[in-house]
Residue frames relative to the residue before (quaternion, step in Angstrom):
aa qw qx qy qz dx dy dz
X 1.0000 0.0000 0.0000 0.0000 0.00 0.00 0.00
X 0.2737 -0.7647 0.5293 0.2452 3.61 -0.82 0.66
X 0.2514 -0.7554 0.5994 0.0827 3.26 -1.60 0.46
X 0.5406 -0.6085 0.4309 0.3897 3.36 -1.23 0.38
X 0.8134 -0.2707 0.3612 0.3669 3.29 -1.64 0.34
X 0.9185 0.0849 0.1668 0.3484 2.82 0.09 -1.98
X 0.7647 0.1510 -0.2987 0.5506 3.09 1.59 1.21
X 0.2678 -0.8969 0.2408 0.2568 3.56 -0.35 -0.53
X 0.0213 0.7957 -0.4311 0.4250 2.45 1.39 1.93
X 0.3694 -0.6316 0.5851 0.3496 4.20 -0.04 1.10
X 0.5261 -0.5310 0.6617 0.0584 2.13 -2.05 1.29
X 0.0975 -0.6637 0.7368 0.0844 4.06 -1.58 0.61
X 0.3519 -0.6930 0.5629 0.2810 3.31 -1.50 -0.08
X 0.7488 -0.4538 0.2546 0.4105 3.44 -1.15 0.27
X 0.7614 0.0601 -0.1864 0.6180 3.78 1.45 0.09
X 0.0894 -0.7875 0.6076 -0.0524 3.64 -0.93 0.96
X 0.3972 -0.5322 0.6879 0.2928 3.53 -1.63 0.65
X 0.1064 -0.7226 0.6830 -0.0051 3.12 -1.34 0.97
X 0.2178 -0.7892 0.5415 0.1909 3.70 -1.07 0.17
X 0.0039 0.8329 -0.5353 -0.1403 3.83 -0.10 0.76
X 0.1382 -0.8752 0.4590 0.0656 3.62 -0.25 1.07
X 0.3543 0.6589 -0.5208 0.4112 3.49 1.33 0.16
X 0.8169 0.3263 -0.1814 0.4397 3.30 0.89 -1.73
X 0.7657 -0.3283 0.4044 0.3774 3.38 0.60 -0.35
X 0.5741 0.6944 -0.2122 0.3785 3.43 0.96 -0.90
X 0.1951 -0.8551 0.4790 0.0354 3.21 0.29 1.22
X 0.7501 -0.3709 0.0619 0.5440 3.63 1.07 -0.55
X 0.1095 -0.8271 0.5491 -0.0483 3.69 -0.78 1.15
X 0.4618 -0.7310 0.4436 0.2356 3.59 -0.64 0.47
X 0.0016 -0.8245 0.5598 -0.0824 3.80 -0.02 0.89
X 0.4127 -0.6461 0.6230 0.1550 3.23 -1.59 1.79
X 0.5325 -0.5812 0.6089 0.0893 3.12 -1.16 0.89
X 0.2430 0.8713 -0.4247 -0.0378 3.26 0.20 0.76
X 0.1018 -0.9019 0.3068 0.2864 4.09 0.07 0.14
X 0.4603 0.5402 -0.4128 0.5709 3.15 1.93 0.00
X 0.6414 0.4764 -0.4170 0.4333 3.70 0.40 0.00
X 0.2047 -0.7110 0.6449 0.1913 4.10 -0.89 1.09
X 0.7388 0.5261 -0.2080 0.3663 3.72 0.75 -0.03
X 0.0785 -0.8059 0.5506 0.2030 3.90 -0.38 -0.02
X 0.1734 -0.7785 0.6004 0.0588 3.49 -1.08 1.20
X 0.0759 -0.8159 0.5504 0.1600 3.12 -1.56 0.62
X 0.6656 -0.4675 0.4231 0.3992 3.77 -1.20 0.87
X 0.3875 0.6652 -0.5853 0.2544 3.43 -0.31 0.72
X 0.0180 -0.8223 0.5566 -0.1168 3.62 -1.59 1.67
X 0.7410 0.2919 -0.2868 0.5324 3.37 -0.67 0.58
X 0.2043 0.8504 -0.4625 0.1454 3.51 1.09 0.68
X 0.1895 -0.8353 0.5151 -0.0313 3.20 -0.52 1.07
X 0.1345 -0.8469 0.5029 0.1088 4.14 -0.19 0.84
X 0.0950 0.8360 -0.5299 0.1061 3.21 -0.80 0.75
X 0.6509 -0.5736 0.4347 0.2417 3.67 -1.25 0.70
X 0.5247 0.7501 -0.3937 -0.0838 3.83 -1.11 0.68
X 0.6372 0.3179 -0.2610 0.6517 2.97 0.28 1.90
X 0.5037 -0.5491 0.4637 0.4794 3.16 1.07 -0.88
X 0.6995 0.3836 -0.4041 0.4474 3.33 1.39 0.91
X 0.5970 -0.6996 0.2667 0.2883 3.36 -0.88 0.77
X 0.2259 0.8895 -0.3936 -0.0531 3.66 -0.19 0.53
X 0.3924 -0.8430 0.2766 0.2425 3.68 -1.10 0.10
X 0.1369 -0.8486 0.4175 0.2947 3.60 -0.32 0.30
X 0.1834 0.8234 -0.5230 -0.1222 4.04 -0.36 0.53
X 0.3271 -0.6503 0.5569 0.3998 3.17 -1.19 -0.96
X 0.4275 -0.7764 0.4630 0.0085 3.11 -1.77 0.66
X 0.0042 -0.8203 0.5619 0.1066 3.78 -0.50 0.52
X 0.3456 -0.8180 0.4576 0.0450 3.15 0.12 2.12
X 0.7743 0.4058 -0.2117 0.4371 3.45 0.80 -0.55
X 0.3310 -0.7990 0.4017 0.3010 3.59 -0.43 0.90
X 0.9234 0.0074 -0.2695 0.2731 3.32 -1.20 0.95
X 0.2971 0.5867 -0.4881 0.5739 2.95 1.45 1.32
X 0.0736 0.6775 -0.7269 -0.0846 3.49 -1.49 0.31
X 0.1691 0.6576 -0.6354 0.3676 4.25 0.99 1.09
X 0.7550 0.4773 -0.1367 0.4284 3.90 0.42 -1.55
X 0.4334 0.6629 -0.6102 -0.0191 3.51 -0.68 1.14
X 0.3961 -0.6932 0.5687 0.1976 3.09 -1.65 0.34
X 0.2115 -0.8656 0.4446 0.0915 3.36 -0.34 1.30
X 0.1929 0.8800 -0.4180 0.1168 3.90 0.34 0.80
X 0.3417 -0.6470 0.6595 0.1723 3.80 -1.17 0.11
X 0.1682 0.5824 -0.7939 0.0473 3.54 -1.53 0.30
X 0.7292 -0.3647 0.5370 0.2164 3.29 -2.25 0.57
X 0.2151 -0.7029 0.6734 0.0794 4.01 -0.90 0.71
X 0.2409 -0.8082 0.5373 0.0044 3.22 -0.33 1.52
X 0.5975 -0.6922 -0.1370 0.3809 3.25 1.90 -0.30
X 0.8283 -0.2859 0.1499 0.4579 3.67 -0.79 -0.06
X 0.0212 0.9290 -0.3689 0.0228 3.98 -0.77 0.57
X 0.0646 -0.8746 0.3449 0.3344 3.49 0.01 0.15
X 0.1363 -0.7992 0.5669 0.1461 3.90 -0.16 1.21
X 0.3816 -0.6157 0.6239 0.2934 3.37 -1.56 0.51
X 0.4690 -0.6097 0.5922 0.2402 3.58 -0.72 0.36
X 0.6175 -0.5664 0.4225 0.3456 3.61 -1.31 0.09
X 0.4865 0.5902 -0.2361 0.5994 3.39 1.89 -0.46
X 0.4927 -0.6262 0.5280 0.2939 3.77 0.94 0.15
X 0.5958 0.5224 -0.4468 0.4154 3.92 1.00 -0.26
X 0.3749 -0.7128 0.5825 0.1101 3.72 -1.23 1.11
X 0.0414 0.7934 -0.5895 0.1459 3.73 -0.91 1.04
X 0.4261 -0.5944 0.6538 0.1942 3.62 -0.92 1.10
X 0.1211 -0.7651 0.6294 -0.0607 3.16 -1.41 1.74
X 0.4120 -0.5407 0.5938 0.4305 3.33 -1.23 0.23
X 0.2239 0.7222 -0.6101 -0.2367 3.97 -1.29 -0.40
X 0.1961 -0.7213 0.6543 0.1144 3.01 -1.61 0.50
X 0.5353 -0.6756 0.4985 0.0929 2.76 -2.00 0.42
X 0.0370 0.8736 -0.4506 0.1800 3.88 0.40 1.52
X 0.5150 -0.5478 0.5454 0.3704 3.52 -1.17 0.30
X 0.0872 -0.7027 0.6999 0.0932 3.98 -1.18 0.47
X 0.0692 -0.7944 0.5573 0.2316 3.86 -0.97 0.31
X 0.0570 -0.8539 0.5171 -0.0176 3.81 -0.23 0.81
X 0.8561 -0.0492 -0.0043 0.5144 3.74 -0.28 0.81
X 0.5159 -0.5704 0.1216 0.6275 3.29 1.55 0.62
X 0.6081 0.6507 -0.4290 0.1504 3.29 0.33 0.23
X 0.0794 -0.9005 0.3849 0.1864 4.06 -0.24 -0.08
X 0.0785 -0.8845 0.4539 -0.0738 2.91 -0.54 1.07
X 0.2378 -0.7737 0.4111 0.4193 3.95 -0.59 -0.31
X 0.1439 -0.7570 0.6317 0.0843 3.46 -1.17 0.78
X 0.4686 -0.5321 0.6160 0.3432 3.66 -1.42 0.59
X 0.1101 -0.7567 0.6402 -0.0731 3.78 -1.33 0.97
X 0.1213 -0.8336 0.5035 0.1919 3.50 -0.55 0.73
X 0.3279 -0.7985 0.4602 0.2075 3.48 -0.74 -0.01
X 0.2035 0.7442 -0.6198 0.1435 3.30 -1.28 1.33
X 0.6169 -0.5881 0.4249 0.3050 3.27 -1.25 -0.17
X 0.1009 0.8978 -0.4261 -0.0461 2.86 0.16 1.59
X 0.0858 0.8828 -0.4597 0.0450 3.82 1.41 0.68
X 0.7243 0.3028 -0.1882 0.5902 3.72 0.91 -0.48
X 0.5096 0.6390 -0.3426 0.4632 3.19 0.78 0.69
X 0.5008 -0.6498 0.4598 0.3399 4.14 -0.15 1.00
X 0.7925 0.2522 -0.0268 0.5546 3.89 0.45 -0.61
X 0.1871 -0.7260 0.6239 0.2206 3.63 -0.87 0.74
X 0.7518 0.2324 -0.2630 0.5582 3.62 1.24 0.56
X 0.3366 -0.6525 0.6727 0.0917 2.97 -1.60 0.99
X 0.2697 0.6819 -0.6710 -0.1097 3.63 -0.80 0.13
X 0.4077 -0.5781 0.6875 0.1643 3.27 -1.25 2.03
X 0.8332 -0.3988 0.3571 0.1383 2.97 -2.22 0.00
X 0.3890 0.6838 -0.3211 0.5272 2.98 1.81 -0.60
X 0.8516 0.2225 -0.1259 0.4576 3.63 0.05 -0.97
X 0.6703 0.2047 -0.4798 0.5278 3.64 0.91 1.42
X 0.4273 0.6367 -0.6001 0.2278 3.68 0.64 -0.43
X 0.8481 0.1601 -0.2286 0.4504 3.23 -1.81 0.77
X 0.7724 0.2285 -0.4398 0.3973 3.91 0.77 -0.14
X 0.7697 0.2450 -0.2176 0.5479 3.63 0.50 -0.54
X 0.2930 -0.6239 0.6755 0.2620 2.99 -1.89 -0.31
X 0.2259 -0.8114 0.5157 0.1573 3.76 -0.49 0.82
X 0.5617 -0.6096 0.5594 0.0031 3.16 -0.99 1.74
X 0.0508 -0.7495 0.6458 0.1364 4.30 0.18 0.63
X 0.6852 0.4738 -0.3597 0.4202 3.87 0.37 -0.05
X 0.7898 0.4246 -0.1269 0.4241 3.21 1.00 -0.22
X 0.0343 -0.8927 0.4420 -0.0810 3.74 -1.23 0.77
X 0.7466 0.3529 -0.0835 0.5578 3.04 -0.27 1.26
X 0.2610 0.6593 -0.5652 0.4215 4.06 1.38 0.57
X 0.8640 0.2453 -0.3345 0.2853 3.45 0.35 0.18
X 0.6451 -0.4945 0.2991 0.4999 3.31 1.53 1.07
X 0.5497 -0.6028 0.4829 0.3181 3.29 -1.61 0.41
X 0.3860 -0.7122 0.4767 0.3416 3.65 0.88 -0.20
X 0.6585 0.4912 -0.3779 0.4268 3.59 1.47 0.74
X 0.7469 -0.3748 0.2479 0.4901 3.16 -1.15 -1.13
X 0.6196 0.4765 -0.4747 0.4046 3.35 1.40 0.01
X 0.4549 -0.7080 0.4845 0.2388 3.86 -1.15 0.25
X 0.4859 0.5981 -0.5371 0.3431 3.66 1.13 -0.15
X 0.4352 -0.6489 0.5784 -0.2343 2.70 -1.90 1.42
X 0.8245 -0.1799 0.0430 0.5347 3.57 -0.50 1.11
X 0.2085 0.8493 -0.4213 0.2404 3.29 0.55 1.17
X 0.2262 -0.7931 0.5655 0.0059 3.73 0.53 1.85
């Protein structure tokens, strides 16, 4: 595993397979983003609903980028409401939730908002929030954590 120079906190690249097993999400491809303080996920047909007296959501997902053949129908808890600016400068109450993410084997939870990101290069964002203090992120690089398939290449730029 590489480290930074100046610490020794693994190193990611500027895109990474990730695995979100809370939701189901067996593997999805996430921009690395560091100008972003948030992380968004692709998520449509969202549907809100009541249990217990907590608020929760049910959507679906197209984990794979430009493909919409693959969904993943799942639910998680809304921890709560937000306004994100898009990259378009255009502001939009979100749902967000709170999910496990696994990244270089490791797992952890991160807060995730939720939109539609179908015209969008990446059905994931991961803002900065969901590496600060563990990794360091490598902008030349892609993929330090494997493809999460059957092929094995590695840190492919």
């Amino acid at each position: 595993m590489k480290t930074g120079k100046q610490s020794n906190l693994p190193v990611i690249g500027w895109r990474e397979w990730v695995r979100l097993p809370d939701l189901g999400i067996k593997k999805i491809k996430a921009k690395v983003d560091t100008g972003a303080r948030s992380s968004s996920l692709h998520a449509f047909d969202l549907q809100q609903f009541d249990r217990n007296g907590v608020t929760w959501v049910k959507f679906k997902v197209h984990p794979e980028q430009r493909r919409s053949d693959t969904v993943v129908k799942t639910e998680a808890r809304v921890i709560d409401f937000r306004s994100v600016r898009s990259s378009s400068g255009k502001a939009a109450i979100r749902p967000v939730i709170l999910t496990q993410i696994e990244l270089l084997g490791a797992i952890y939870a991160i807060e995730v908002t939720l939109a539609n990101r179908d015209e969008m290069g990446f059905r994931m964002l991961l803002g900065r929030e969901a590496f600060r203090k563990r990794f360091l992120v490598d902008a030349g690089g892609s993929f330090y954590a494997g493809r999460l398939d059957s092929t094995k290449r590695k840190n492919k730029k």
